[in-house]
C-alpha positions in Angstrom: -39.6 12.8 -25.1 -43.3 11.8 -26.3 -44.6 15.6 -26.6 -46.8 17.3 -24.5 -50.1 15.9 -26.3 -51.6 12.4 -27.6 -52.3 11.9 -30.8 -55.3 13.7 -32.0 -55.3 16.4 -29.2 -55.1 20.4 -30.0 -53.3 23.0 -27.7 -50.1 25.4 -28.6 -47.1 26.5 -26.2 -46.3 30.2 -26.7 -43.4 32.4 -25.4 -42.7 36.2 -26.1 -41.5 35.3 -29.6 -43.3 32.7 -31.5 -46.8 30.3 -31.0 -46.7 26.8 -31.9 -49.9 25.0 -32.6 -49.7 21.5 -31.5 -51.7 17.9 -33.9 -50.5 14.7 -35.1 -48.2 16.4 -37.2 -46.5 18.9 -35.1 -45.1 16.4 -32.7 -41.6 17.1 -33.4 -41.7 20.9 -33.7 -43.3 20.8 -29.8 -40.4 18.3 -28.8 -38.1 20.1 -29.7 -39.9 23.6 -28.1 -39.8 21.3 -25.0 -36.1 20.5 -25.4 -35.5 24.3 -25.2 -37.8 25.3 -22.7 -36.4 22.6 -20.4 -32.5 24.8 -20.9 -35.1 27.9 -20.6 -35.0 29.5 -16.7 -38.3 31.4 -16.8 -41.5 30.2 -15.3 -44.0 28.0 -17.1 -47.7 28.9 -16.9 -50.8 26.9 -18.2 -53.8 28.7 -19.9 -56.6 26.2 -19.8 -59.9 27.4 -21.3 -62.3 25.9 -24.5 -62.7 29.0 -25.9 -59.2 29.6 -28.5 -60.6 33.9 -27.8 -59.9 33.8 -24.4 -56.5 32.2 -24.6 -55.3 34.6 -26.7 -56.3 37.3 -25.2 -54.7 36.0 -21.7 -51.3 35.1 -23.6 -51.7 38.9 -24.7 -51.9 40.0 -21.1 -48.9 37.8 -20.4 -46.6 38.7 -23.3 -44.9 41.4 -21.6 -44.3 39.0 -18.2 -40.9 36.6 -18.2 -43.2 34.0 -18.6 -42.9 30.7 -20.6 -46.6 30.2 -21.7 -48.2 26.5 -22.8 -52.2 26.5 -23.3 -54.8 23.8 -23.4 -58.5 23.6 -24.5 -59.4 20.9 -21.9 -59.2 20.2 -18.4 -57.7 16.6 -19.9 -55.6 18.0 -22.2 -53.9 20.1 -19.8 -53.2 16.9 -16.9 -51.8 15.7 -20.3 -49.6 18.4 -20.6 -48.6 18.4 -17.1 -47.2 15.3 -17.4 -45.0 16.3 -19.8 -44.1 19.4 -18.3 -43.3 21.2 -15.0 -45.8 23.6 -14.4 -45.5 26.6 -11.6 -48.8 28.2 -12.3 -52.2 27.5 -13.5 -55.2 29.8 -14.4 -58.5 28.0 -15.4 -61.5 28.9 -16.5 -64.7 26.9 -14.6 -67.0 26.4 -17.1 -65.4 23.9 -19.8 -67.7 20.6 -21.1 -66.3 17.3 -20.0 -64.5 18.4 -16.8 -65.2 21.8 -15.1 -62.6 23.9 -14.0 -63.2 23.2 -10.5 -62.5 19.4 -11.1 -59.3 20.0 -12.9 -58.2 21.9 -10.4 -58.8 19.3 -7.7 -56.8 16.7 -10.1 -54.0 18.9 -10.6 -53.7 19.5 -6.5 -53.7 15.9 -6.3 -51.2 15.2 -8.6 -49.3 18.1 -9.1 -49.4 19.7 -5.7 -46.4 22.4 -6.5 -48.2 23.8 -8.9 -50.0 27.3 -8.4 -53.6 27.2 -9.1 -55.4 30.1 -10.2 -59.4 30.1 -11.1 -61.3 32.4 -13.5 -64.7 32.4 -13.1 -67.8 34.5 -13.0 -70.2 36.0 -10.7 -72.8 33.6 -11.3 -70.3 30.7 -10.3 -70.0 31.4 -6.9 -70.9 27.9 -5.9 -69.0 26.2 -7.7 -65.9 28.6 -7.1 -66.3 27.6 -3.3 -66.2 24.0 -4.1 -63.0 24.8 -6.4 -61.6 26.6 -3.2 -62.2 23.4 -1.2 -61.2 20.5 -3.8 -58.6 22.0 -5.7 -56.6 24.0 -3.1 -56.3 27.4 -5.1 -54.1 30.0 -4.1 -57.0 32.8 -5.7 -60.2 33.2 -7.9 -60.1 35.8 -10.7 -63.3 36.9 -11.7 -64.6 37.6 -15.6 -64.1 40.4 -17.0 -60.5 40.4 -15.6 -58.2 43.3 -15.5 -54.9 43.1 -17.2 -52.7 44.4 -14.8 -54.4 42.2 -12.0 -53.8 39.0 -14.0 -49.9 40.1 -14.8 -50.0 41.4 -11.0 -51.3 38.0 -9.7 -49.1 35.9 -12.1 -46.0 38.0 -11.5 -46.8 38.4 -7.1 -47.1 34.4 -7.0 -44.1 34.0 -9.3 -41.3 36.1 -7.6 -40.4 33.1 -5.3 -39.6 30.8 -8.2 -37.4 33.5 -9.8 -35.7 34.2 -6.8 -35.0 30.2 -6.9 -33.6 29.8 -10.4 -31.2 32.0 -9.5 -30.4 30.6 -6.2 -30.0 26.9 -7.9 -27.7 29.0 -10.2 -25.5 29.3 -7.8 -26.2 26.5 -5.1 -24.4 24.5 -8.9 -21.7 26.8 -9.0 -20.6 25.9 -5.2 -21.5 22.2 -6.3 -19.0 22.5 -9.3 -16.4 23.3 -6.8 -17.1 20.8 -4.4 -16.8 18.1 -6.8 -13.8 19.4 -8.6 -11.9 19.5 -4.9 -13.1 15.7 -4.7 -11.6 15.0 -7.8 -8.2 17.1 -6.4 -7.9 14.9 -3.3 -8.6 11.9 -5.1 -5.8 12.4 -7.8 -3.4 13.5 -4.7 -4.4 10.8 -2.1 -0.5 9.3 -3.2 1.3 12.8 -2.4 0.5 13.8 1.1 2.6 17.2 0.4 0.8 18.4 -3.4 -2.4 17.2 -1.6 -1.8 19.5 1.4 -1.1 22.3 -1.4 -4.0 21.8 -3.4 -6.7 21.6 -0.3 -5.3 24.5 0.7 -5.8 26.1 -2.5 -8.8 25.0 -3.8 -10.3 25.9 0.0 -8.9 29.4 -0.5 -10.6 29.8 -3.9 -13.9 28.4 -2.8 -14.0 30.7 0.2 -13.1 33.6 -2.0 -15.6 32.6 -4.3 -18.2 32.3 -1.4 -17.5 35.6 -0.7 -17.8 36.7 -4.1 -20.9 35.3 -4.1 -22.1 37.1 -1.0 -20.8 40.4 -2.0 -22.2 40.0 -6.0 -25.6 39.3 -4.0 -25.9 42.3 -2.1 -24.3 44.6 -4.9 -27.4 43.3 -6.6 -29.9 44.2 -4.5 -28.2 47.7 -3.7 -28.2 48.5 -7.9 -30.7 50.7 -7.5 -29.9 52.8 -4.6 -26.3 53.5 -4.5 -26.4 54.6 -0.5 -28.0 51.0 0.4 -24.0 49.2 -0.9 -22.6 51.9 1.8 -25.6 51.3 4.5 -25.3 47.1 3.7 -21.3 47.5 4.5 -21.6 49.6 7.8 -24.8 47.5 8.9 -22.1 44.1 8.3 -19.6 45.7 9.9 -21.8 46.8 13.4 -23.5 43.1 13.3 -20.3 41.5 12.9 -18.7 43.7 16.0 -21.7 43.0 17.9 -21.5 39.4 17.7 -18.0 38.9 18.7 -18.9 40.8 22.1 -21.8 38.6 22.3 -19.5 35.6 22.4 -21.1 33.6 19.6 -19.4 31.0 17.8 -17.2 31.7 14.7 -19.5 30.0 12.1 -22.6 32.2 13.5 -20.3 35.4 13.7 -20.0 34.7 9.7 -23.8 34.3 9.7 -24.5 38.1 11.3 -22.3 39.6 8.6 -23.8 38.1 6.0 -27.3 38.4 6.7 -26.8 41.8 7.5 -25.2 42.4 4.5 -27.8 40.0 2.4 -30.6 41.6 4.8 -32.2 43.8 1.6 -32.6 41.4 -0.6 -36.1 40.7 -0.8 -36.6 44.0 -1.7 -35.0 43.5 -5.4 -39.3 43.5 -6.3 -39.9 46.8 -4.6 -41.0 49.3 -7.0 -38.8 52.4 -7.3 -41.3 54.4 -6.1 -42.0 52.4 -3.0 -38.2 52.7 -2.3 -38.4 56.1 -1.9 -40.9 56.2 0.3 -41.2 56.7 4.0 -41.7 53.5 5.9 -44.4 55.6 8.0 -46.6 56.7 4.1 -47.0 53.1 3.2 -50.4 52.2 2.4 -52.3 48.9 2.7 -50.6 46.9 -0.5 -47.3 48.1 0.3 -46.9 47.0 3.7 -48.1 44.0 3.2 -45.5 43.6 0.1 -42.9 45.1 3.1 -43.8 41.9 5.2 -43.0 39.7 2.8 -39.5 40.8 1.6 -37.9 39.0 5.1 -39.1 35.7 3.5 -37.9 36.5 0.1 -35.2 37.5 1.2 -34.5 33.7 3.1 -36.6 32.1 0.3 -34.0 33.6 -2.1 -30.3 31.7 0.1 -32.3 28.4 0.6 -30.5 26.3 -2.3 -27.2 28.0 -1.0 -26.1 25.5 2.5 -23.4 28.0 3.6 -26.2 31.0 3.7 -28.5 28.7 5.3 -28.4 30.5 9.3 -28.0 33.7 7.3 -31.0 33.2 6.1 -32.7 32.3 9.3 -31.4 35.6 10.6 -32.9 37.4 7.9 -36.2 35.7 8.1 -36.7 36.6 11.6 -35.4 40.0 11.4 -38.6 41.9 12.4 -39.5 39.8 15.5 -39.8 41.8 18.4 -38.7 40.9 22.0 -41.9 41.5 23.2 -43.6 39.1 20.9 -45.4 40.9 18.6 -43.5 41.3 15.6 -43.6 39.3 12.4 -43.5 36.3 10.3 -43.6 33.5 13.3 -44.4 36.0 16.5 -41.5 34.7 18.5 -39.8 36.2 21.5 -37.2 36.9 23.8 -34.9 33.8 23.7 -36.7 32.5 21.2 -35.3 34.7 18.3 -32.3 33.9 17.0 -29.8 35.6 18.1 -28.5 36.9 14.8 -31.9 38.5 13.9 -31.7 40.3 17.4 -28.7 41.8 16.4 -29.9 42.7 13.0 -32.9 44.1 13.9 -31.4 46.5 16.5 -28.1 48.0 13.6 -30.9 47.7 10.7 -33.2 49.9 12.7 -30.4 52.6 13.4 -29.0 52.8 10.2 -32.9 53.1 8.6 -32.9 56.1 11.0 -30.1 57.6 10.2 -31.4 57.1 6.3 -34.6 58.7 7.0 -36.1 55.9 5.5 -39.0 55.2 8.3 -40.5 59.1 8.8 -38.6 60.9 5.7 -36.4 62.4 8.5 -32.7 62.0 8.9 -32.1 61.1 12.4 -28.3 62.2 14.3 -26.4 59.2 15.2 -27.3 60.3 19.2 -31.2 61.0 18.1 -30.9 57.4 16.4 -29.1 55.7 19.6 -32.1 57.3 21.9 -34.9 55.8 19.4 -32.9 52.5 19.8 -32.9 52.4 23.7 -36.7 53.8 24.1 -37.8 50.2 22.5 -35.1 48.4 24.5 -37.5 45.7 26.2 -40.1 45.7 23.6 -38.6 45.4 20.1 -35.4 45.2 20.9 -32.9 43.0 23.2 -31.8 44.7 26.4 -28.6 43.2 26.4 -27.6 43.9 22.8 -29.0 47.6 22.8 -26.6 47.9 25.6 -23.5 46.7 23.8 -24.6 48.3 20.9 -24.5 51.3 22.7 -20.8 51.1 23.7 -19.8 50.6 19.8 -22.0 52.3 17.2 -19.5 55.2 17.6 -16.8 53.2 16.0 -18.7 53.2 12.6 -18.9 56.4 10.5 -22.4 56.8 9.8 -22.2 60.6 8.8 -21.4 60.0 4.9 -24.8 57.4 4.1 -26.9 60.1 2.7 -24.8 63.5 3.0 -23.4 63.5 0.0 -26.5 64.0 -2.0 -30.2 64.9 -1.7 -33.5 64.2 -4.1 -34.9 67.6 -5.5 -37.8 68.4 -7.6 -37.4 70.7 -10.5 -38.3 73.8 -9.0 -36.2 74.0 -6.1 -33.4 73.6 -8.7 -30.5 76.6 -9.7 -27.8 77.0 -12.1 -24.3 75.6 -10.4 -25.9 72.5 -9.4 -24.2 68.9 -10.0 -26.1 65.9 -10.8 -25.1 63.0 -8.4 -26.8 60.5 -10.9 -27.2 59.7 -14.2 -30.7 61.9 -14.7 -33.2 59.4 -16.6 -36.5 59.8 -18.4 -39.5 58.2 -17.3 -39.1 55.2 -19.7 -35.0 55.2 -18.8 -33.5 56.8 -21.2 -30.2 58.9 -20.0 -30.6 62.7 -20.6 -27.6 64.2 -18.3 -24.8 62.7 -17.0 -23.5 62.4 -13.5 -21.5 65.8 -12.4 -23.3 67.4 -15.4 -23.4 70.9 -14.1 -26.9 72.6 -14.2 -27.3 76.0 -16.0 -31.0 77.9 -16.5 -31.5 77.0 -19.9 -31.3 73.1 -19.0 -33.3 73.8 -15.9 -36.4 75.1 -17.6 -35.9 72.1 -20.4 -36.3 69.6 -17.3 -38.9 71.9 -16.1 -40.8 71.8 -19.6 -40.5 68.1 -19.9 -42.0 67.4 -16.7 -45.1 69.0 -17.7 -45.0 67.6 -21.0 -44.9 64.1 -19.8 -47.0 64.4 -16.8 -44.1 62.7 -14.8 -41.7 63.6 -12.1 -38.5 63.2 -13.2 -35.4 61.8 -9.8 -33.1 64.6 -9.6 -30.2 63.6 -7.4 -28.1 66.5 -6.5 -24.8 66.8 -4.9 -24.8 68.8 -1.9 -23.1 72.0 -1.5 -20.5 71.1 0.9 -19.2 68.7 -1.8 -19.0 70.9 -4.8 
C-alpha cells in the first residue's frame, strides 16, 4: 500500500480514539492505520475543508457516530485519498482555493459514483450550490453555521443502509464458508458413492439448520427491544405460512412468506424507542416518512443473503395496496407479489390486535371486520377470504395481555414489574417481578421529576399475578 497521500501533502485520518497527522514522514504510521481500517466494519467518511478549525470541529460532531473518519485540506488531496480508500460519504465545504467544492464534488461523482456527497456551504453560495447540485450529483447541501445533531442526523440517516450491509455480507460469508466446505466434502468423496451420500446429507442438514438459525437470530434481533414483537413475528409466520399453502404456491415461495413475515420488522432496528411506542395514527411528518423507508431497509438489509432474496421482495412490497395506491413502487392487483399480499393482510391484523395503529387493542372479530372493510382496496379479495377461514387457528389473545405500560402515578403497592425498569441513560434500577411497595413508588415518582424524564414502567397485569 502507497498511503493515502503523495509526498509533500498534509491531511490526518481520525477514529473515536486517536488522530493521526499525515507528511513525508508519517507514511508508515497511515499504512498501517489503513491496514486496520480496511479489517474495520464501520463506515468511512471524508472531511474536506482548508480551514484545519472547521475540521476539527466536524470530527467533534462525529466522534460520538460509528464512524471511521479521514480528512483532507484540498479538493486534490481528497481524490488522492479516495484512491486509496473506499469512501461511503463525503461532506465538502464550497469555498476552497484551487478547486471549489462544487468541482470536487463533480470529480468525485465521476469517479467515485458510490460515494455519498454532502455539501456545506453558505447563504451567499446559492449559485454555486445549484451548480454543485447539477455537476456533482449530491444527495444534500448543509448550510454554515450547521447544527450538530443535523450533521450526525444527516451522516447517520444516509449511513444506515451501509450498516445494514456489513452485516448482511457478514453473513452472505458465513453461508459462502459452508458452500465451499460442502465442495470440498463431495470432492474428497467423489470415490465413495455411500460416505458421499452421508456427508451431502449431512452437511445439507447443517446448512439448512444454520439457514434457519440465521433467520431466527435475525428476527430475535430486531424484536430485542420489544419483547411482544418475537411472539407477534412467530404468529404473523405461522398465519403467512398457513395462508400460502391454501393459496397453492410453490414450496420454495411458501418458505419465502414465512420468512419475510418473520423478517418483516427489520427495518425498524433504527426506530427510536420512542417512535416504537407510538401510535401509527400520532406520527408526525419525520416519522412517517422514516416509517416508509423501513420496507426498503428491511429488503436492503437480506440482499447479500441469495436464499432471503424473494423474502425480501415480499418485504419490500409489503405496503402496496390492491387498489394501487400504496407504497414504494405503486403496484397493483396481480402485480404484487403474492407473498407481500399475504403479508400485508396478517401484518395488518396482528398491528390491530397490538394496538399499534390507533393505541387501541382491537378483538380478534373487531380486527377480522377492519380486515374485510379494505378487502378490494388494500387488500386481496381472495386472500382476506381464506384468511378469514383460519385466523381462528392462531392464538392471538396472549400478544399484549400479559402486561401494560403505566406512568408513575397510576402506579400502587403489589404491582410486579414485567421488565427490567431502566433509567433514562439505561442504567437498571428494579428488576423484573420486583414487587412495588409505596416507598419505592414515590422514589420512581421523585426521580421522574428530578430528571425531567418519563421513566417505561411495564407492569404485569392482574390476572397474572
Amino acid at each position: 500500500m502507497s498511503g493515502f497521500l503523495r509526498f509533500g501533502a498534509s491531511c490526518s485520518v481520525v477514529n473515536l480514539f486517536y488522530t493521526v497527522s499525515i507528511d513525508a514522514k508519517g507514511m508508515r504510521a497511515v499504512d498501517q492505520v489503513a491496514e486496520s481500517n480496511n479489517e474495520a466494519s464501520k463506515p468511512i467518511v471524508l472531511l474536506v475543508d482548508d480551514e484545519e478549525n472547521i475540521l476539527k470541529s466536524l470530527r467533534r460532531t462525529l466522534r460520538r457516530s460509528e464512524v471511521e473518519i479521514v480528512t483532507a485540506t484540498s479538493g486534490r488531496d481528497a481524490l488522492y485519498i479516495m484512491e486509496n480508500t473506499d469512501v461511503d460519504l463525503i461532506i465538502s465545504d464550497m469555498r476552497m482555493p484551487e478547486m471549489s467544492g462544487a468541482e470536487f464534488l463533480a470529480e468525485a461523482a465521476k469517479t467515485y459514483p458510490n460515494a455519498i456527497r454532502i455539501l456545506l456551504t453558505g447563504y451567499a453560495d446559492l449559485e454555486s450550490t445549484i451548480a454543485a447540485v447539477n455537476e456533482g450529483k449530491i444527495s444534500r447541501y448543509l448550510t454554515k453555521p450547521w447544527n450538530d445533531d443535523e450533521i450526525r442526523q444527516v451522516v447517520e440517516e444516509n449511513l444506515r443502509s451501509k450498516l445494514l450491509e456489513v452485516r448482511n455480507q457478514q453473513l452472505s460469508r458465513e453461508l459462502l464458508e459452508k458452500n465451499s466446505e460442502l465442495e470440498r466434502l463431495n470432492a474428497s468423496l467423489e470415490d465413495k458413492v455411500a460416505q458421499r451420500t452421508a456427508g451431502l446429507n449431512q452437511a445439507n442438514q447443517e446448512l439448512n439448520q444454520s439457514y434457519e438459525h440465521m433467520v431466527t437470530l435475525a428476527s430475535s434481533i430486531a424484536a430485542l427491544r420489544d419483547e411482544t414483537a418475537a411472539r407477534a413475528a412467530a404468529i404473523k409466520s405461522a398465519m403467512a405460512q398457513e395462508l400460502a399453502l391454501r393459496l397453492g404456491m410453490p414450496d420454495d415461495e411458501v418458505e419465502a412468506v414465512r420468512d419475510a413475515a418473520l423478517l418483516s420488522d427489520l427495518g425498524k432496528m433504527g426506530f427510536t424507542d420512542q417512535m416504537l411506542r407510538t401510535p401509527y395514527s400520532e406520527y408526525d411528518g419525520d416519522q412517517l416518512q422514516l416509517f416508509r423507508q423501513y420496507p426498503l431497509l428491511g429488503e436492503a438489509a437480506l440482499l447479500g443473503v441469495p436464499q432471503l432474496f424473494m423474502a425480501g421482495v415480499y418485504i419490500r412490497n409489503q405496503f402496496e395496496r390492491f387498489d394501487g395506491s400504496g407504497f414504494p413502487d405503486k403496484l397493483d392487483g396481480e402485480r404484487i407479489p403474492n407473498g407481500s399480499r399475504i403479508l400485508a393482510v396478517v401484518r395488518d391484523f396482528i398491528d390491530l390486535r397490538m394496538g399499534k395503529y390507533t393505541g387501541t387493542e382491537y378483538q380478534a372479530k373487531q380486527a377480522e371486520k377492519e380486515i374485510i372493510r379494505f378487502s378490494g382496496t388494500r387488500y386481496d379479495p381472495r386472500i382476506v377470504e381464506l384468511f378469514s377461514d383460519v385466523y381462528q387457528q392462531f392464538a392471538t389473545d396472549s400478544l399484549k395481555d400479559h402486561e401494560q405500560l403505566l406512568k408513575s402515578a397510576d402506579l400502587s403497592a403489589g404491582m410486579t414489574l414485567s421488565r427490567n425498569l431502566l433509567s433514562a441513560n439505561g442504567m437498571m434500577l428494579l428488576k423484573r417481578g420486583f414487587v412495588l411497595n409505596q416507598a419505592v413508588i414515590e422514589k420512581i415518582v421523585h426521580l421522574e421529576k428530578s430528571s425531567s424524564e418519563r421513566l417505561d414502567i411495564y407492569i404485569e397485569r392482574q390476572s397474572e399475578r
